[in-house]
N, C-alpha and C positions, 0 to 999 in steps of 0.2 A: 606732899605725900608721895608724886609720882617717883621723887628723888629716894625714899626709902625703901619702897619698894622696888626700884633700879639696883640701889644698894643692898637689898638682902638676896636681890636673883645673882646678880653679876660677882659678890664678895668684894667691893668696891669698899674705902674705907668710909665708912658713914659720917662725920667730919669732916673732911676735908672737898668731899662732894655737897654735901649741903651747902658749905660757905662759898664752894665755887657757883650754887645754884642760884643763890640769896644773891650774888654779886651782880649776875646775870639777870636776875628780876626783878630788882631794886629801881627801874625805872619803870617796871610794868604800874610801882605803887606811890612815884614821887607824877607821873605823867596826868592821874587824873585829878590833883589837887591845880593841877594847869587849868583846868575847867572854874575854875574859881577868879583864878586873875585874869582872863582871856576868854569871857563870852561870844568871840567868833567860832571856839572849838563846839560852842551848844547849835551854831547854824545859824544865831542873832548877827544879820551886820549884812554886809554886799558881799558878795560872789569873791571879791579883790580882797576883803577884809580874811573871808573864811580859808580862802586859799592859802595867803600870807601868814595865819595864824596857824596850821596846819604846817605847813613848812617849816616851819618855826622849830616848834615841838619834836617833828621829826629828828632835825640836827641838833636840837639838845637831847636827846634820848640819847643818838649816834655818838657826840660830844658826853655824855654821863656815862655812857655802856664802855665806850674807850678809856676812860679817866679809872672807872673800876677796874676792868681787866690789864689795864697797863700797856694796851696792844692800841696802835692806829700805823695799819700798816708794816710797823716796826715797835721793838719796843722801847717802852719812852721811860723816862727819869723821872725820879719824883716831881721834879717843877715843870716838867710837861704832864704828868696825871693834874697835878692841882692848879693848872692853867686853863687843860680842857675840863675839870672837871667843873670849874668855877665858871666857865661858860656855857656848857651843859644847864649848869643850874639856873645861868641869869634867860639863856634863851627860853627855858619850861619856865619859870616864875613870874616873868618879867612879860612888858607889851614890847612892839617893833622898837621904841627908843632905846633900849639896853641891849637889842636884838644888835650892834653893829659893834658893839663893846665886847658882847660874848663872842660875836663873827673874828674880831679882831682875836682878842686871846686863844681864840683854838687855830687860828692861822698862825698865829706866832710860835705856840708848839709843836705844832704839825711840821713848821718849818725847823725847828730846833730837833724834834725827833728824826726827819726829815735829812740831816743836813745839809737843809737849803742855803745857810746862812755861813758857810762855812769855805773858806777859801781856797780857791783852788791850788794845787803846788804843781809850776810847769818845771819838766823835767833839764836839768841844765846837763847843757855838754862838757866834759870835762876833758879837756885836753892833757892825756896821756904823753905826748911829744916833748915833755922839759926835759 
């Protein structure tokens, strides 16, 4: 609602701000079905559980919020969105054993958006004197 009325004060196009809104909240509505698979997020479990479990959730929001908007840091390709966005998903869905597989895929794109992975080129001297 706050988006249409943003949209009728400002003359924003109402389209294209809703969808960027929606993209943007989209983890506000997939995070509490995380309550479901991961009863340390309800406070049931040790202090080490609920932390862990917490953390968790957090970097799959950050990993799902990235994956929509297209942005982490820089901006990514489609097989860096559906790398981070498919560990987004495993980190909120999923317990701490998938938690290292989602860890992995969004380091892999981060590195590829990144390019971490990409070779350096050292500059050669050319000899002008033939």
């Amino acid at each position: 609602m706050g988006t249409f009325v943003a949209c009728s004060i400002s003359g924003a196009n109402l389209w294209k701000t809703g969808f960027q809104a929606m993209k943007l909240g989209v983890t506000v509505f997939i995070i509490p079905i995380a309550f479901v698979y991961n009863p340390a997020l309800l406070m049931f479990g040790t202090v080490g559980e609920i932390v862990i479990s917490f953390g968790i959730v957090v970097v799959g929001g950050v990993f799902l919020a990235a994956a929509l908007q297209g942005y982490f840091f820089k901006d990514m390709g489609i097989a860096e969105r559906l790398m981070v966005g498919f560990g987004g998903v495993l980190f909120i869905l999923s317990s701490v054993t998938y938690a290292f597989v989602a860890l992995g895929l969004g380091l892999i794109a981060c590195g590829l958006a990144l390019n971490w992975f990409k070779r350096s080129t050292v500059n050669k001297v050319v000899n002008v004197n033939k």
